[in-house]
Steps between C-alpha positions, in 0.01 A plus 500: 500500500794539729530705814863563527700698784798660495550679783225699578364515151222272401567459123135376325565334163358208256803282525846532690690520133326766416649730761840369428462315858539139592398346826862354539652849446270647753521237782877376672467062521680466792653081562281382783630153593900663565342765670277333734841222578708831623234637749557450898279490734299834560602617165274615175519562154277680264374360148309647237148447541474341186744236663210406719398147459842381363632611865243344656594150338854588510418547938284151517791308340742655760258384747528134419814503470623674767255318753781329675671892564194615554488763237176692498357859348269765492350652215373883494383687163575875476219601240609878540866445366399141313733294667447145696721495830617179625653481848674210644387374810673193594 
């Protein structure tokens, strides 16, 4: 069974091709690694939530190696609008 959501309609159905639906149509991959390179200081981006633990790697790595700048991050998830919100902090 799949629970899928499209706006504000919960769709209920035995498999996504059924519907016509497939999780890539209904979800935006966003490229994390880029993304996280460009931010400065104090600023955030938002993922998809199904980004989740692929950002969170994608953060640790930048971690290591940006020990000697000191590049560091905080990590908030947004369950109302499914989205994982990573700030930079240093």
């Amino acid at each position: 069974m799949y629970l899928l959501i499209i706006g504000n309609t919960l769709i209920l159905c035995e498999t996504a091709e059924q519907k016509g639906f497939y999780m890539e149509d209904l979800v935006k991959k966003e490229p994390i690694v880029p993304t996280l390179r460009e931010l400065e200081i104090g600023e955030s981006h938002s993922f998809p939530i199904e980004q989740r633990s692929s950002v969170y790697v994608s953060c640790q790595r930048m971690v290591k190696e940006g020990m000697r700048t000191g590049w560091n991050y905080e990590m908030v998830e947004h369950a109302e609008d499914f989205t994982v919100e990573v700030r930079r902090i240093s």
